[in-house]
C-alpha positions in Angstrom: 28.0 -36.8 43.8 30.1 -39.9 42.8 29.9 -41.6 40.0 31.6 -44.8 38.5 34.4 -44.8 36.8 33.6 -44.6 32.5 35.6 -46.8 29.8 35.6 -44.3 26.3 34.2 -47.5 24.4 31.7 -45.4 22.2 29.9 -42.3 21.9 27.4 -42.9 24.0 29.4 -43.5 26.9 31.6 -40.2 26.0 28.5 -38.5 25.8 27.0 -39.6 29.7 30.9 -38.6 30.2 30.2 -34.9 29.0 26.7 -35.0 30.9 28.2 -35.9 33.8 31.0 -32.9 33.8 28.4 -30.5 33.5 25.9 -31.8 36.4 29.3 -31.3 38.7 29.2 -28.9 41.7 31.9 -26.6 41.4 35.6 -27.5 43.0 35.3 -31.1 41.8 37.7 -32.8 40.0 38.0 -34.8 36.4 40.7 -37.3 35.8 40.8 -39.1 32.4 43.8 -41.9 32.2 44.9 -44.8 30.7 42.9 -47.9 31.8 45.4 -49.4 34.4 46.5 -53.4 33.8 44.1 -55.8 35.2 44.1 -58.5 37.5 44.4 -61.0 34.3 47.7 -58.8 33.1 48.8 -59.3 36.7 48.4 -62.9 37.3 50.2 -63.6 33.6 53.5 -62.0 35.1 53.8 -64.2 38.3 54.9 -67.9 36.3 58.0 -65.3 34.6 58.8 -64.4 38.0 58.6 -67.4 38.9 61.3 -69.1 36.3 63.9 -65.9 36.8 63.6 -66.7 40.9 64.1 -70.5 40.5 67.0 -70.4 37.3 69.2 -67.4 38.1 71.6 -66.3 40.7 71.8 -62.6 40.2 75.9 -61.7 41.1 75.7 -64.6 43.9 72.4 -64.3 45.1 68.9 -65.7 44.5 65.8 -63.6 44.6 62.6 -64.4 45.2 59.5 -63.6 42.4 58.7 -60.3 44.3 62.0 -59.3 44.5 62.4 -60.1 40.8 59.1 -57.9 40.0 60.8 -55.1 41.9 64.1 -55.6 40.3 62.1 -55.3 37.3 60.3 -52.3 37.6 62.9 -50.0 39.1 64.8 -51.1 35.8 61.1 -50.1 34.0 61.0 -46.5 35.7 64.5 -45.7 36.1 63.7 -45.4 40.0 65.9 -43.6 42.3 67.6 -45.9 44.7 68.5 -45.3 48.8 70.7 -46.3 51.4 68.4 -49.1 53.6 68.0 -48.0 57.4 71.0 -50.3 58.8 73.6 -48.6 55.8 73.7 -52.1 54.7 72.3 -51.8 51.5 70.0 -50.1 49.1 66.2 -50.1 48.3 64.1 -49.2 45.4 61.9 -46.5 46.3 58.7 -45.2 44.4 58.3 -48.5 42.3 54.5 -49.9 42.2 53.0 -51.8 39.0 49.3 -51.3 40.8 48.8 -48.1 39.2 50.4 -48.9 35.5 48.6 -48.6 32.6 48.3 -51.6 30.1 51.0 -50.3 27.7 53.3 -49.5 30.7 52.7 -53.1 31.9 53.1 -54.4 28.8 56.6 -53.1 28.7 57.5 -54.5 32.3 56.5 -58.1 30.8 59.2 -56.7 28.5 61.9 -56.5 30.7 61.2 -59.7 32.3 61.6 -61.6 29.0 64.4 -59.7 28.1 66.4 -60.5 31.8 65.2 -64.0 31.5 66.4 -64.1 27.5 70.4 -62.7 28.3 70.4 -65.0 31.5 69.3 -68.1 29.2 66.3 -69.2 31.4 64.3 -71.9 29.9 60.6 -70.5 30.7 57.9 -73.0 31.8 55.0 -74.0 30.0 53.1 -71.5 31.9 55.2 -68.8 30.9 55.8 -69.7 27.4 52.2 -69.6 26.8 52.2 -65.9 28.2 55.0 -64.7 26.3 53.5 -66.3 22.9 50.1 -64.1 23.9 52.1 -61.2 24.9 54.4 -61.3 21.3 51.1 -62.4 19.3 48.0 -60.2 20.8 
């Protein structure tokens, strides 16, 4: 039995929800989470990335918009950080934005304004119009 994913929008839909739990076999499993960011969120975060990789040098070195995103979102989740394999550096590890929910995402977009507001980065037209959506919903 496998049945698609349900948005809570209304009572009707909690209802099939409940209907659905009880037609179940036994063993199976029920997960209810946050709705995680879509690819709209996702594609509003890339023309950030994009001003903090071509405006700053972070302690002498430029980063790239993924690198950026990462830099982000281990700041995000506090993530743990490891030795690389050659002992020549250190890498994030357990940092993904796939799998965040839209306030978690929300708060990334956060971060990113906040980087780009203390190194002074003048955001593109692109990007302005995200942040004015983000800070007026």
């Amino acid at each position: 039995m496998k049945a698609p994913p349900l948005r809570l929008i209304n009572q009707a839909v909690r209802n099939r929800a409940k209907q659905l739990i009880d037609l179940a076999p036994e063993g199976y499993i029920v997960t209810i989470k946050e709705e995680t960011r879509t690819l709209d969120q996702n594609a509003k975060l890339w023309p950030m990335l994009a001003d903090l990789s071509s405006q700053i040098e972070w302690h002498g070195v430029k980063l790239s918009s993924d690198e950026w995103k990462d830099f982000a979102t281990a700041t995000l989740k506090a993530q743990k950080f490891v030795p690389n394999l050659e002992g020549s550096g250190f890498i994030a590890v357990g940092g993904r934005t796939s799998s965040m929910g839209k306030k978690k995402f929300s708060d990334l977009l956060e971060i990113i304004y906040m980087i780009g507001a203390r190194n002074e980065v003048e955001w593109s037209g692109e990007s302005r119009s995200v942040i004015d959506e983000f800070q007026n919903p």
